[in-house]
C-alpha positions as CSV (number, residue, x, y, z in Angstrom):
1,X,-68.3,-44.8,-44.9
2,X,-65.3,-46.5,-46.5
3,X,-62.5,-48.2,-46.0
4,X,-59.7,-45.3,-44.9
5,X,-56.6,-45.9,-46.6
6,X,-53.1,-44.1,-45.6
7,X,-52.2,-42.2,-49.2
8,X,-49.2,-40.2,-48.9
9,X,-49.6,-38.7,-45.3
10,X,-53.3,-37.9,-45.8
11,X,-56.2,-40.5,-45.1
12,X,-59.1,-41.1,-48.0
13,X,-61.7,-43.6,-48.7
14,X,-61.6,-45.0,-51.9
15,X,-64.4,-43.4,-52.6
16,X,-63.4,-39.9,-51.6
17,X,-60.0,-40.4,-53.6
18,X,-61.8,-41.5,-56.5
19,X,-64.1,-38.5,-56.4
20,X,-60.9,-36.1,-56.3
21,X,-59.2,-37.6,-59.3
22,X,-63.1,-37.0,-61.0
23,X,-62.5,-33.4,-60.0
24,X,-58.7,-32.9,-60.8
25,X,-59.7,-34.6,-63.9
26,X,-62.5,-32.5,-65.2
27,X,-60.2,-29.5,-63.6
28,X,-57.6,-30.2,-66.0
29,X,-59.9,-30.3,-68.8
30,X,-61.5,-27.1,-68.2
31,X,-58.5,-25.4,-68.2
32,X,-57.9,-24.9,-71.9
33,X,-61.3,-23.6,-72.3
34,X,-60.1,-20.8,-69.7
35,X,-57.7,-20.3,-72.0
36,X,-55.0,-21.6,-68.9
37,X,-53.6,-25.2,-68.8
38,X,-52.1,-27.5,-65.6
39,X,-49.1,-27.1,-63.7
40,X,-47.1,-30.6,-64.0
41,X,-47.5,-30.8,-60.5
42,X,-51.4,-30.7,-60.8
43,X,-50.8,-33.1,-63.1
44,X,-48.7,-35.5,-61.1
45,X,-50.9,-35.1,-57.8
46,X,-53.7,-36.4,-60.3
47,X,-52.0,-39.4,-61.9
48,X,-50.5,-40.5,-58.0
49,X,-53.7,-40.2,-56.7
50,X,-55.2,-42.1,-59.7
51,X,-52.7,-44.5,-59.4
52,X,-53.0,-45.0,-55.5
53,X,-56.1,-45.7,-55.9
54,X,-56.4,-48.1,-58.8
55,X,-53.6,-50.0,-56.3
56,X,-56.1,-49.5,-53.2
57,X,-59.2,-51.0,-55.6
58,X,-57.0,-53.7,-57.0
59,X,-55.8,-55.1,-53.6
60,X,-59.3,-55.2,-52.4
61,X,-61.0,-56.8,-55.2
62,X,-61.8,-60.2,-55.1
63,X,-63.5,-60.7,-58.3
64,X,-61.2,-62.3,-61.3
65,X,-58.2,-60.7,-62.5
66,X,-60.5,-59.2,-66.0
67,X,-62.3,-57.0,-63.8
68,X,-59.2,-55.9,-61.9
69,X,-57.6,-54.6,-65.4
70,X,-60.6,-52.8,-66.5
71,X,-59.8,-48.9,-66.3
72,X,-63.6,-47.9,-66.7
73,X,-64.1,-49.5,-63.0
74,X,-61.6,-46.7,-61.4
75,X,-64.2,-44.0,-60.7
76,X,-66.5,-46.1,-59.2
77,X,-68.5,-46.0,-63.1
78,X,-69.1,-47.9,-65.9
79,X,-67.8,-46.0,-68.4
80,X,-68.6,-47.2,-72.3
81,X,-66.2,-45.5,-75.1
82,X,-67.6,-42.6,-77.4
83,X,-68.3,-45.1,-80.4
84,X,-70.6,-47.2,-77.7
85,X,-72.3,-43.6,-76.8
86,X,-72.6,-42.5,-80.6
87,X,-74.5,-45.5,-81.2
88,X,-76.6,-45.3,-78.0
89,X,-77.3,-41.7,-78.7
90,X,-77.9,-41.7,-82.7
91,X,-75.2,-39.4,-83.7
92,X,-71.4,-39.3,-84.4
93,X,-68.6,-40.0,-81.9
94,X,-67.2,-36.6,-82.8
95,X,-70.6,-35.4,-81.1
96,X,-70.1,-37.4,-78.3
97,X,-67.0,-36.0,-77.4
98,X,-67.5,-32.5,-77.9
99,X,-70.5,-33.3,-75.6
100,X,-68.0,-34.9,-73.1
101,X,-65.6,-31.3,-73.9
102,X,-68.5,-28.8,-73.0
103,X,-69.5,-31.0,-69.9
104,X,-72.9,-31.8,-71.1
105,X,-72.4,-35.3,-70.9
106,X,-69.9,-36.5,-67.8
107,X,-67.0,-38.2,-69.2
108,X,-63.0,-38.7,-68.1
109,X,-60.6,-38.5,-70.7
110,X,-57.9,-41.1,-69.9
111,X,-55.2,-42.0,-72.1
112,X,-56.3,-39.9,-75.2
113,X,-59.4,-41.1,-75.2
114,X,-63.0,-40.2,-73.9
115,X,-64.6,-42.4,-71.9
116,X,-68.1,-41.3,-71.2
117,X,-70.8,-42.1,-68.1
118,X,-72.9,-45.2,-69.4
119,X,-75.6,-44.3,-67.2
120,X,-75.7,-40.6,-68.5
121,X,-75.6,-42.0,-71.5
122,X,-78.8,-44.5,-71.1
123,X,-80.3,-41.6,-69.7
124,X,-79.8,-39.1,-71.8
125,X,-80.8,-41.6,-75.0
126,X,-84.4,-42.6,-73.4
C-alpha cells in the first residue's frame, strides 16, 4: 500500500487519489453522452483533487525537474497525444479521439486535449 497523505480531511494514497480523478474524469466525460453535464462543484472536487495530487507526486519525486512538469505522469500512465496514437494505430487523430469519446480506447482529456493510454495504444496496434 501507499504512502497516506492528509487531503482535505480525508486520507488517500496517491495511488487511490489518482485513480478517483481517472473516475471523476471519465465521469465528466460521459455525461454529455447522457445527455446531462457536471455540477461545478463536481468539477472543482476533480481539479483539487487533481491538483493535490500532482502537489503530493511532485514533493515526492526525486527524479529531475523535466519529469516533475510532465502532465502525462499524473495518473500513474504514460500517456502519448492522439497524433502519437494516429500514427501508432494507422488512422486519423480524429479516429483516435472519438475512440477515446466512446471509451474504446482509455484516454483523459486534460486541457482541451486527449491524451490517450500508450500501453492501450501498443496494445491495441499489435
Amino acid at each position: 500500500m501507499g504512502e497516506i497523505q492528509r487531503l482535505d480531511g480525508v486520507f488517500l494514497s496517491r495511488a487511490d487519489a489518482r485513480t478517483l480523478v481517472e473516475a471523476l474524469t471519465l465521469f465528466r466525460d460521459l455525461l454529455p453522452r447522457m445527455g446531462s453535464r457536471p455540477t461545478a462543484r463536481l468539477d472543482q472536487l476533480r481539479i483539487q483533487l487533481a491538483s493535490a495530487v500532482r502537489a503530493s507526486d511532485s514533493d515526492a519525486r526525486v527524479s529531475d525537474s523535466a519529469d516533475n512538469a510532465d502532465p502525462r505522469a499524473w495518473f500513474g500512465h504514460e500517456f502519448i497525444d492522439t497524433a502519437a496514437a494516429a500514427t501508432l494505430l494507422g488512422c486519423s487523430a480524429a479516429n483516435v479521439r472519438d475512440l477515446a469519446r466512446r471509451g474504446t480506447l482509455p484516454a483523459v482529456h486534460v486541457g482541451g486535449r486527449w491524451l490517450v493510454a500508450a500501453d492501450a495504444v501498443r496494445t491495441r496496434a499489435a
